[in-house]
C-alpha positions as CSV (number, residue, x, y, z in Angstrom):
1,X,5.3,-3.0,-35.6
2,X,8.1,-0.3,-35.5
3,X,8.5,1.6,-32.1
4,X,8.9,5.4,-33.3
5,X,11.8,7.2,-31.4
6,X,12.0,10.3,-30.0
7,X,14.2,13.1,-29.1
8,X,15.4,13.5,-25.8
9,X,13.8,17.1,-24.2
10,X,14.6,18.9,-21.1
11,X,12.4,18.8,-18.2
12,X,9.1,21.5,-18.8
13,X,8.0,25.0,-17.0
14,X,6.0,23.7,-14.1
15,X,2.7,25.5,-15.6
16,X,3.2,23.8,-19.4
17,X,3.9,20.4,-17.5
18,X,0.7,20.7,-15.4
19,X,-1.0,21.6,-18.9
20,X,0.6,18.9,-20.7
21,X,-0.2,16.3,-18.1
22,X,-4.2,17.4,-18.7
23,X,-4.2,16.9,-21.8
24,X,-2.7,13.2,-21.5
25,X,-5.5,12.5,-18.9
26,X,-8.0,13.5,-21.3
27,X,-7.0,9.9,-23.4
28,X,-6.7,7.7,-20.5
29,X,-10.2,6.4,-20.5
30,X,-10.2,5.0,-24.1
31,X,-6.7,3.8,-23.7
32,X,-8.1,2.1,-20.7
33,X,-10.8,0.5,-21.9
34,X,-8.8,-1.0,-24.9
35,X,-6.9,-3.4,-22.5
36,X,-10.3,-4.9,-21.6
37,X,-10.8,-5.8,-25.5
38,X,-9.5,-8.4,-27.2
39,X,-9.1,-7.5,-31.1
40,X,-6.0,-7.0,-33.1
41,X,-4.7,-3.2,-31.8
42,X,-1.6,-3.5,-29.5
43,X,-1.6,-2.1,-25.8
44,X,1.8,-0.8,-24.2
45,X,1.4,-0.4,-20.4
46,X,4.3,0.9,-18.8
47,X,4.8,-0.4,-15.0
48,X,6.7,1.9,-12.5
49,X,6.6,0.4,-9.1
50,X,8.2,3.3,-6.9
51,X,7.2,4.0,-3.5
52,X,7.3,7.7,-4.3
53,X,5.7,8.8,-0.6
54,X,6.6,12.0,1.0
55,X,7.9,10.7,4.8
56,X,9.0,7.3,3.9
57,X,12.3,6.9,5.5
58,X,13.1,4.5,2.5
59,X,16.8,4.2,4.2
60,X,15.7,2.3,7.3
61,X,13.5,-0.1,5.5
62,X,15.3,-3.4,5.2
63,X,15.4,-4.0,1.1
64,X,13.2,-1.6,0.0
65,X,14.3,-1.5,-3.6
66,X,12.7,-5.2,-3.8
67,X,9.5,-3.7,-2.8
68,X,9.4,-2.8,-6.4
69,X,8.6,-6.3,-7.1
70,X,5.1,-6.2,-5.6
71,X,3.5,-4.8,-9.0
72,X,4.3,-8.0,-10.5
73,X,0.7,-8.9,-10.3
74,X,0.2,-6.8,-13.5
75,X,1.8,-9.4,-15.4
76,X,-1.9,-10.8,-15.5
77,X,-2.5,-7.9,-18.3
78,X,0.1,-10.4,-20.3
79,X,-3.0,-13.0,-20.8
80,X,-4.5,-10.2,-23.4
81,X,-2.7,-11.5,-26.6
82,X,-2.0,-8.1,-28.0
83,X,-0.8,-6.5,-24.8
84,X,3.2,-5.3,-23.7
85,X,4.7,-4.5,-20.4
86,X,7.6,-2.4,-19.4
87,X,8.5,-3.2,-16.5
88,X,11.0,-1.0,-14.8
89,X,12.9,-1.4,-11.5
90,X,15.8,0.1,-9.4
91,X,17.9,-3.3,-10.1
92,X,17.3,-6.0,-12.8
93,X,14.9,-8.7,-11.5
94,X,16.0,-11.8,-11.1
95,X,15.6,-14.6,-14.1
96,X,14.2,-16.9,-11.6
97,X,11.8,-14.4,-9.9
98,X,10.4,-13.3,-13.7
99,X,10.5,-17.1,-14.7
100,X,8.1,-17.9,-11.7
101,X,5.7,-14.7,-12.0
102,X,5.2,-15.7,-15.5
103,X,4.4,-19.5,-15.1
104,X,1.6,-18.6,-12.3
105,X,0.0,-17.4,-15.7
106,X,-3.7,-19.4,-16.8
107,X,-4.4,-19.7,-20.4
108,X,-1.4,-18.2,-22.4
109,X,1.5,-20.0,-23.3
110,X,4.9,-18.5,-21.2
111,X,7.0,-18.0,-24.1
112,X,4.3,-15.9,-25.5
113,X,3.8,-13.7,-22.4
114,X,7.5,-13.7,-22.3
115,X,8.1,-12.0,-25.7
116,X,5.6,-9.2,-24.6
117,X,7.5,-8.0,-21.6
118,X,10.2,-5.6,-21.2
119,X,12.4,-5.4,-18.2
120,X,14.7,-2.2,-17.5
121,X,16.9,-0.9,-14.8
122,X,18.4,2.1,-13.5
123,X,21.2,-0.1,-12.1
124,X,21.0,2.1,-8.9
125,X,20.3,0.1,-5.3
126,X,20.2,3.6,-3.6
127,X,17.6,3.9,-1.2
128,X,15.5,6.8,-3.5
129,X,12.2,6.7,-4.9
130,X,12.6,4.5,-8.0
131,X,11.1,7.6,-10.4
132,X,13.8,9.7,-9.4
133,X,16.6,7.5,-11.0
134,X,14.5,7.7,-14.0
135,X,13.9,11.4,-13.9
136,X,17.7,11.5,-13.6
137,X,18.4,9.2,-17.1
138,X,17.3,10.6,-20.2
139,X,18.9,8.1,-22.2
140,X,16.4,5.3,-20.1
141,X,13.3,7.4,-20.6
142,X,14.3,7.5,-24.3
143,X,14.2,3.5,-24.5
144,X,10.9,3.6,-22.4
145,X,9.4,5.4,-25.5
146,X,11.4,3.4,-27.7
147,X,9.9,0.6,-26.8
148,X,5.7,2.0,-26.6
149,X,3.9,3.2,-29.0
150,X,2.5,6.2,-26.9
151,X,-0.2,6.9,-28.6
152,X,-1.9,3.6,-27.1
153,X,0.0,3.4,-23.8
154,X,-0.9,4.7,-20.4
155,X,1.4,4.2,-17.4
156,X,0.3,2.4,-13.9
157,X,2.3,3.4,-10.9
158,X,2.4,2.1,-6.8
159,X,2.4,5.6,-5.9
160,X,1.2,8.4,-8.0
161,X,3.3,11.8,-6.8
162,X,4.6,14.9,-9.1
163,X,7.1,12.6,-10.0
164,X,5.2,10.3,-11.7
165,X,2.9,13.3,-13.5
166,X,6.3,14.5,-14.5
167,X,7.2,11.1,-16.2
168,X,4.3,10.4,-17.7
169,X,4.3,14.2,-19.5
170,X,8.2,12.9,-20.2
171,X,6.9,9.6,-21.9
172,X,3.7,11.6,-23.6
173,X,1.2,8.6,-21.9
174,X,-1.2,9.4,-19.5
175,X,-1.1,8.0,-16.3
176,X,-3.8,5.8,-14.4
177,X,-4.0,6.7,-11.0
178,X,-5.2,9.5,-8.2
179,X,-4.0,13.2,-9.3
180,X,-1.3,14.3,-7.3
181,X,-3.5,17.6,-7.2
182,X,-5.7,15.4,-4.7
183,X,-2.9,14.0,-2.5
184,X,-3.9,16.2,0.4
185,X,-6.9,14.1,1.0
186,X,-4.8,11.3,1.9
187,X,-3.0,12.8,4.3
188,X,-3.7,12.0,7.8
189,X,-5.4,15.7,7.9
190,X,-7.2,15.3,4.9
191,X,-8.6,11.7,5.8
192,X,-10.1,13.3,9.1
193,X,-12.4,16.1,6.7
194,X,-12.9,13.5,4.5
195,X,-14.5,11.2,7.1
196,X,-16.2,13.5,8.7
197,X,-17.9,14.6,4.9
198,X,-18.2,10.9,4.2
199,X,-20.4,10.5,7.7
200,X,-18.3,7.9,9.4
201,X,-17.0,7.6,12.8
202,X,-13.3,8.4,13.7
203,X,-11.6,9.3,17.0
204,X,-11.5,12.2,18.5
205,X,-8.7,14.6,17.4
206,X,-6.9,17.8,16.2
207,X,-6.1,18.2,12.4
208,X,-3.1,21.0,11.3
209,X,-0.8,20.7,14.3
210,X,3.0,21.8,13.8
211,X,4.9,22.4,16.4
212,X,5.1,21.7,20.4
213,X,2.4,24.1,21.3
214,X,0.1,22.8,18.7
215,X,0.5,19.7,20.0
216,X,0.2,20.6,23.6
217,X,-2.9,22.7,23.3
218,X,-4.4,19.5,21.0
219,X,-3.4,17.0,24.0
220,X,-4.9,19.6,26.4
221,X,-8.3,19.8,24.6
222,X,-8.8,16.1,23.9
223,X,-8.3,15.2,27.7
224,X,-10.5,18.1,29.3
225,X,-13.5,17.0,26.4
226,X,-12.9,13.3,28.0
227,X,-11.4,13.0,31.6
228,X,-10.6,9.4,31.2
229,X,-8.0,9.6,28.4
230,X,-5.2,7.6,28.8
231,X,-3.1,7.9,26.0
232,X,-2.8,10.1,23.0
233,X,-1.0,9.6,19.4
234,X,0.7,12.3,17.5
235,X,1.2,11.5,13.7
236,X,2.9,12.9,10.9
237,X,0.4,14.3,8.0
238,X,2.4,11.9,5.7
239,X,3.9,9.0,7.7
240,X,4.1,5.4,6.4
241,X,3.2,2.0,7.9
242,X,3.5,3.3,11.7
243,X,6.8,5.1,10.9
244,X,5.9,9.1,11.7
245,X,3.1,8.1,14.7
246,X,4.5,8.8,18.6
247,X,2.3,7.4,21.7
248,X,2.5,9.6,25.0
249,X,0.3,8.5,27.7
250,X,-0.9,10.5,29.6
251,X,-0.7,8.5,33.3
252,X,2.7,10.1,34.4
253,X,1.1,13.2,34.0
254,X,-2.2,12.3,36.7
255,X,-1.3,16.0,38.7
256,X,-2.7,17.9,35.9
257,X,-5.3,16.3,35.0
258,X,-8.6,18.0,34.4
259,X,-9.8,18.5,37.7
260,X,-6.6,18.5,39.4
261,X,-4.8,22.0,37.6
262,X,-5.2,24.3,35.5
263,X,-5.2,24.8,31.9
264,X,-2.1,26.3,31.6
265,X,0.2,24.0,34.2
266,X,-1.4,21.0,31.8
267,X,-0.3,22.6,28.4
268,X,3.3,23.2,30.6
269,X,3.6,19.7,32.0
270,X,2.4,17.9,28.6
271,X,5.0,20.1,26.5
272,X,7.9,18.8,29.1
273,X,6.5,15.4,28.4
274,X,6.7,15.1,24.6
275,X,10.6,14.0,24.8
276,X,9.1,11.0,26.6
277,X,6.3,9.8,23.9
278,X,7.1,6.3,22.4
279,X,8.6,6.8,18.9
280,X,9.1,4.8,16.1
281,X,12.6,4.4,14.5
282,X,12.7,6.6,12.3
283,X,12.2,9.3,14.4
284,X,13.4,8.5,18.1
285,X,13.5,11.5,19.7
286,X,11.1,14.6,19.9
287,X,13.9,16.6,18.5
288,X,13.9,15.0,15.0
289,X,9.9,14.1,15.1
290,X,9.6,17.5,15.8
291,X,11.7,19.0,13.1
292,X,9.2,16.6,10.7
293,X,5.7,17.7,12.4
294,X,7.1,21.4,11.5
295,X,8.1,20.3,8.1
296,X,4.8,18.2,6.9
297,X,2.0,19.0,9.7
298,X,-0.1,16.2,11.5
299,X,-2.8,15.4,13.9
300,X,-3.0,14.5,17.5
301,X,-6.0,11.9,18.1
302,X,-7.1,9.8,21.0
303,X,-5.9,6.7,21.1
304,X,-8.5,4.0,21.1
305,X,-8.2,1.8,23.9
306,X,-9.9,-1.7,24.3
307,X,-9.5,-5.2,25.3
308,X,-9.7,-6.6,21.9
309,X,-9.0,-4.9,19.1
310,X,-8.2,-5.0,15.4
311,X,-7.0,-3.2,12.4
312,X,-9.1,-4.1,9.3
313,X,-9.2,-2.3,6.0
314,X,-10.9,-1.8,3.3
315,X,-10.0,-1.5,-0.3
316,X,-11.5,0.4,-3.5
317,X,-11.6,1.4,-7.0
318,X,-12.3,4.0,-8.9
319,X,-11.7,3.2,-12.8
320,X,-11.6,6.2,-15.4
321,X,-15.6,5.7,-15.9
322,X,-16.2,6.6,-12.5
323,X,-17.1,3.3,-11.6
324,X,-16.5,2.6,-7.5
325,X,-16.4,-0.5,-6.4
326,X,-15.0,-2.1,-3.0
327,X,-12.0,-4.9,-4.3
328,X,-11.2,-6.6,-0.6
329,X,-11.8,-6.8,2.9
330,X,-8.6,-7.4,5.1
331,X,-7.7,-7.8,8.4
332,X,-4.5,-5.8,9.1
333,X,-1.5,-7.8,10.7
334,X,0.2,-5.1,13.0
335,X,3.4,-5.4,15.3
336,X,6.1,-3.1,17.0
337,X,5.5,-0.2,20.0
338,X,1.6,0.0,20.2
339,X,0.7,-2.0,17.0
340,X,1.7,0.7,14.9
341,X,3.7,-0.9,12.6
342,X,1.7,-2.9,9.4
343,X,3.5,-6.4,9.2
344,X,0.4,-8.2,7.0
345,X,-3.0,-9.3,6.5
346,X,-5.6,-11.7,6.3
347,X,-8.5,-12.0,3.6
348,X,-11.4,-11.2,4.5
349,X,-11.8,-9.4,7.7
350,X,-13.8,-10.5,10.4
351,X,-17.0,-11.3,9.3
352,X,-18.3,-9.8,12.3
353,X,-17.9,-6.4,11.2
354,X,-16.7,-6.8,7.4
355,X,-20.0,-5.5,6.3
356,X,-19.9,-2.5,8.0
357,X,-16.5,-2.0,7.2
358,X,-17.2,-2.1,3.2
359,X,-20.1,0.3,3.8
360,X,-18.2,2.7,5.5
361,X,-15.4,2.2,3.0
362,X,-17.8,2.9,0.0
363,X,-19.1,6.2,1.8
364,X,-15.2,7.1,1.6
365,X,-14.8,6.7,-1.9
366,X,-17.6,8.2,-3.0
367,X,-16.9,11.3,-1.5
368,X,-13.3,10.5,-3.3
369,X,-15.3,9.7,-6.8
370,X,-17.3,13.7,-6.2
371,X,-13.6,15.0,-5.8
372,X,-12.1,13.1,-9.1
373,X,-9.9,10.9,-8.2
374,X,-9.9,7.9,-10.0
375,X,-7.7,4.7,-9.3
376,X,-7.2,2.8,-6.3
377,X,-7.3,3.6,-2.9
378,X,-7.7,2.0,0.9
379,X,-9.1,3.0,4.2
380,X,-7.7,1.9,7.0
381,X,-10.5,1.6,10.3
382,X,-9.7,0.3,13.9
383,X,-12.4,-1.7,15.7
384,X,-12.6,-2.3,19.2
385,X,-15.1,-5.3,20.6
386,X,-17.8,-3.8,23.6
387,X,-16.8,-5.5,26.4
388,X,-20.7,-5.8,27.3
389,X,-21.6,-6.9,24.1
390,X,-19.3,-9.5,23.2
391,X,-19.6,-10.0,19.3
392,X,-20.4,-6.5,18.9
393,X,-18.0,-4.2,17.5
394,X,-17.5,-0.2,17.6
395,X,-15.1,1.3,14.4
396,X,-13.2,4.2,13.6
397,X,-11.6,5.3,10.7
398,X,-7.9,5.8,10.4
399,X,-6.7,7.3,7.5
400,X,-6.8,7.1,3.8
401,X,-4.0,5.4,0.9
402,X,-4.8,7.7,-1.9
403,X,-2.8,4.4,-3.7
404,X,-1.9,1.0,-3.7
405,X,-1.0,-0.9,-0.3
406,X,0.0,-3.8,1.4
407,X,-2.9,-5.5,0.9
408,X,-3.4,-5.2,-2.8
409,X,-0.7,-7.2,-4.1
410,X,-2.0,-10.5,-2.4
411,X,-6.0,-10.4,-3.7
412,X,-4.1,-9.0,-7.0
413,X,-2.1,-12.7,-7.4
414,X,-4.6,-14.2,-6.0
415,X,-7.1,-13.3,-9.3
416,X,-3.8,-13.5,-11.5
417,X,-3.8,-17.7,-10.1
418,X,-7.3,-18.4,-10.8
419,X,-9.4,-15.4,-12.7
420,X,-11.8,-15.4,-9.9
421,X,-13.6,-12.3,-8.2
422,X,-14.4,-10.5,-5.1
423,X,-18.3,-10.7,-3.9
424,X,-19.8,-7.4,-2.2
425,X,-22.7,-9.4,-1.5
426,X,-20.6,-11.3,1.0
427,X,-17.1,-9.7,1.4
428,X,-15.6,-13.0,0.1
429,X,-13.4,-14.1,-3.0
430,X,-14.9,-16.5,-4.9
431,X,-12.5,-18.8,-8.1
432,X,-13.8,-19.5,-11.3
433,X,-15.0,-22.6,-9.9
434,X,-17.4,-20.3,-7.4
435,X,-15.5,-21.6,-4.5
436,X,-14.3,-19.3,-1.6
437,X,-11.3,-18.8,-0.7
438,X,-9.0,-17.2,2.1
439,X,-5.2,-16.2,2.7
440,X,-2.5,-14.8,5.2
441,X,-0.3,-12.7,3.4
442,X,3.1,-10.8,5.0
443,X,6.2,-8.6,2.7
444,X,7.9,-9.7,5.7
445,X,8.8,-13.4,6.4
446,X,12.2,-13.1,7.8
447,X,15.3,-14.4,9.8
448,X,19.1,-13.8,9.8
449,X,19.3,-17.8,8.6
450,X,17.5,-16.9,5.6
451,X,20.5,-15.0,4.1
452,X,22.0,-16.5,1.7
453,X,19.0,-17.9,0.3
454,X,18.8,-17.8,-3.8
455,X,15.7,-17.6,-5.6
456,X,16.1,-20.9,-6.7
457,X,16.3,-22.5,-3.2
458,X,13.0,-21.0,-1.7
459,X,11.2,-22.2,-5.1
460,X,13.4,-25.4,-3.9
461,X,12.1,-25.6,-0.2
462,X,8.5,-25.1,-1.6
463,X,8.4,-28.1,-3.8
464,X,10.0,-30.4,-1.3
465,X,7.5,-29.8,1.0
466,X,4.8,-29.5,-1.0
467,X,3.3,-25.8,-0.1
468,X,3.9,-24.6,-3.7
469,X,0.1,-23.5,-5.6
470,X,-1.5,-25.9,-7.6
471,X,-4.2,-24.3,-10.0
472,X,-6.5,-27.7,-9.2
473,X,-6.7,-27.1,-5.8
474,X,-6.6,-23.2,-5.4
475,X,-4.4,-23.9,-2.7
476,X,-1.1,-23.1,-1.7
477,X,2.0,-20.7,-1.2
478,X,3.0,-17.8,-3.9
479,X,6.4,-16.1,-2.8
480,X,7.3,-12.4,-3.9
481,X,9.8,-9.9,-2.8
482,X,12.3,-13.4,-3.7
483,X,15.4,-10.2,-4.8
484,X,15.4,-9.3,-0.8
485,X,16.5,-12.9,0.0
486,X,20.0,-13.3,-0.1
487,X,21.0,-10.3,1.4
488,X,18.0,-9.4,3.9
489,X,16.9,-12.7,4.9
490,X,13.2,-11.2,3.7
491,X,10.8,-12.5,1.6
492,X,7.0,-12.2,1.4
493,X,4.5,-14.9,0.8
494,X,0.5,-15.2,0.6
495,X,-0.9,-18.6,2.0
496,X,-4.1,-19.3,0.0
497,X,-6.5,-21.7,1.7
498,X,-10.3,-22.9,1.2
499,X,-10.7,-21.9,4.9
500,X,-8.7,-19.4,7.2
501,X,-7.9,-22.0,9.3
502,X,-6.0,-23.8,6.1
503,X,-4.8,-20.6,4.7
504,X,-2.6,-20.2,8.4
505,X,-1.8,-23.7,8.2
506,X,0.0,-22.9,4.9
507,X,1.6,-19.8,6.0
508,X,3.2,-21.8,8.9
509,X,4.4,-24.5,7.2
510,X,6.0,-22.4,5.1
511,X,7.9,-20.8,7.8
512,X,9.1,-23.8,9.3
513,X,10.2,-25.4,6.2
514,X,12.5,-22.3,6.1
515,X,13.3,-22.4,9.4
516,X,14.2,-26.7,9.4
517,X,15.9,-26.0,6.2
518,X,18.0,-23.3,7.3
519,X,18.6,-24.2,10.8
């Protein structure tokens, strides 16, 4: 089939755009369905994997461009014989790293898939959101449309933002994800209402703070409602993966505690205290976390304390039909000051409160369903084991990803190996074959002795020693985020076992083959 061209057009009045854009939406849901059909009409899908989030300090994240190599689970859509892919990234992918993505494939031949897929570039490692560059390259958007047939595309995105709207009213395809319009609920403000409409649990707190005395007076409030506070955590409306949240506890300040001064020597001696909170890297000082609070807003909420305590999260869909359903369970992996910082996950979470997590989940999204958004979404929760009744678990809700995450990549490859499905009956993923399965999943594997690595010699490492996935086992090691390799030392890797315990087992041996073969 010819591709029709078009002519290049400058950007639109912000009120046309937004009129535009809702009149793409209006064709999503039959463009959508027709990927789930096979028959003879072709289906363009156009894949931009930019981490477009407001507070993402993109420039202190180790490789980030090679983050845009997560969405290369949609390379599954490539086992519908009519369907195309344009894949487009900061930097070209590597051979190898498509070459591998592609033979993970079940059921379609690889040269096949191969002739349906269309990589592009912007040739530009900066460390900006990847639909910026495009925004910036008419003559690239023009080959995007070049190469669709927009009136049966729709475009799939990591992040939906008003950049995205804006490329999707520049392609003339409708995009398949949250409205940017609803964004607000995903902030850590607008998660707190939307718990609290949903009827779940979540710590106590202070939404709309901005600035020093906003924060003091919220501090102030929390401890007097509970005199055994110990610490508090200040977060940015829109921070990422820990970066944005600050810790102050509260112990240096015991003088002023309630009981022991007064309301206004507490606000005083917590306001004096905020330069000596625990801050992430991105903002280390109260000075710049400050200048960002002002800027973007945020919360102040207790922190929860406890003896044993996780981070699991749950994981949903909404599809254009209105359809909600809960994808995954996951156990968050969490590291640096406090545990703030997401480092991976394990599938499913604990089954002793994976239930209730799903349930409270489900309550989330369909408050998000009554609000319109459609597409994917996760909710993050922290549980906290009752020291008197061991096995017994309190939760809280965190906040909301109005997008994809960390953990959707991993169940996404995992369905792309072996076409099998998620239960909600039992919070487990079950193959084709009806046989569970588990995995450890991390974007961040990494070691200063792993620069230098290629492609080539990880996929090398894995077959020596065996940890590669075989397809007659449902077992094994799949490798992504390969591009960050050579230069980072960083690569990412889900361990897929028929029990956790084997799933771990995998995931370390596939560290210390790298680590023996790099030593």
């Amino acid at each position: 089939m010819q591709r029709r061209s078009f002519p290049s057009s400058p950007p639109l009045p912000a009120e046309e755009e937004l009129q535009r854009y809702r009149e793409l939406q209006r064709t999503l849901l039959a463009r959508w369905q027709s990927i789930h059909r096979i028959d003879e009409a072709p289906k363009d899908i156009v894949i931009i994997p930019s981490l477009s989030l407001e507070g993402l300090p993109m420039a202190d994240i180790p490789g980030v461009t090679h983050y845009e190599e997560r969405m290369l689970f949609t390379l599954s859509l490539l086992r519908h014989p009519r369907a195309h892919l344009v894949y487009v990234t900061s930097q070209p992918l590597h051979p190898a790293t498509v070459d591998y993505m592609l033979s993970l494939l079940q059921g379609i031949p690889m040269a096949h898939a191969r002739q349906r897929l269309t990589l592009l570039a912007t040739y530009d490692a900066s460390p900006r959101t990847l639909t910026e560059k495009i925004l910036e390259r008419p003559r690239l958007i023009e080959r995007i449309r070049r190469a669709i047939d927009p009136d049966n595309a729709h475009m799939t995105c990591f992040t939906v933002s008003p950049l995205e709207r804006r490329l999707a009213v520049r392609l003339g395809v409708p995009l398949y994800g949250p409205d940017p319009a609803h964004l607000e609920i995903g902030t850590k403000s607008g998660s707190r209402r939307t718990f609290r409409r949903a009827g779940i649990s979540l710590p106590a707190g202070v939404e709309g703070v901005r600035d020093e005395r906003d924060v003091a007076r919220a501090i102030a409030d929390l401890w007097e409602a509970d005199p055994t506070l110990r610490r508090v955590v200040v977060k940015h409306d829109q921070g990422f993966s820990g970066e944005g949240n600050a810790v102050m506890s509260l112990d240096p300040l015991a003088h002023v505690a309630p009981g022991r001064g007064d309301r206004s020597a507490r606000e005083a001696a917590v306001r004096a205290h905020l330069q000596h909170m625990r801050f992430g890297a991105s903002f280390p000082t109260w000075e710049r976390f400050g200048a960002e609070l002002e800027r973007q807003g945020g919360v102040v909420e207790a922190f929860v304390e406890g003896a044993t305590k996780r981070a699991p999260s749950g994981q949903i869909r909404i599809d254009p039909k209105g359809r909600l359903r809960c994808l995954s369970t996951h156990d968050q992996i969490l590291g640096g000051p406090d545990n703030q910082s997401y480092e991976g996950c394990r599938f499913p979470a604990d089954e002793a409160y994976r239930m209730e997590v799903q349930r409270d989940t489900l309550a989330v999204g369909e408050v998000l369903r009554d609000e319109g958004v459609i597409g994917r979404a996760a909710v993050d929760f922290v549980t906290v084991e009752r020291p008197d009744e061991p096995g017994t678990w309190d939760r809280f809700a965190i906040e909301i990803n109005l997008r994809m995450s960390g953990t959707t990549h991993p169940l996404m490859i995992l369905k792309m190996l072996n076409s099998g499905s998620y239960d909600e009956g039992t919070g487990l993923y079950f193959t084709r074959r009806g046989e569970a399965r588990f995995y450890v999943a991390t974007d961040s594997l990494k070691s200063p002795s792993y620069r230098g690595l290629l492609v080539d010699d990880v996929l090398d490492i894995a077959a020596i020693h065996r940890l590669h996935y075989t397809p007659w086992t449902d077992t094994g090691v799949i490798f992504h985020l390969t591009g960050a390799l050579s230069q980072f030392g960083k690569v990412g890797i889900t361990a897929v076992g028929q029990t956790q315990r084997e799933a771990q087992e995998f995931f370390d041996a596939t560290r210390q083959a790298l680590d023996d073969e790099t030593r």
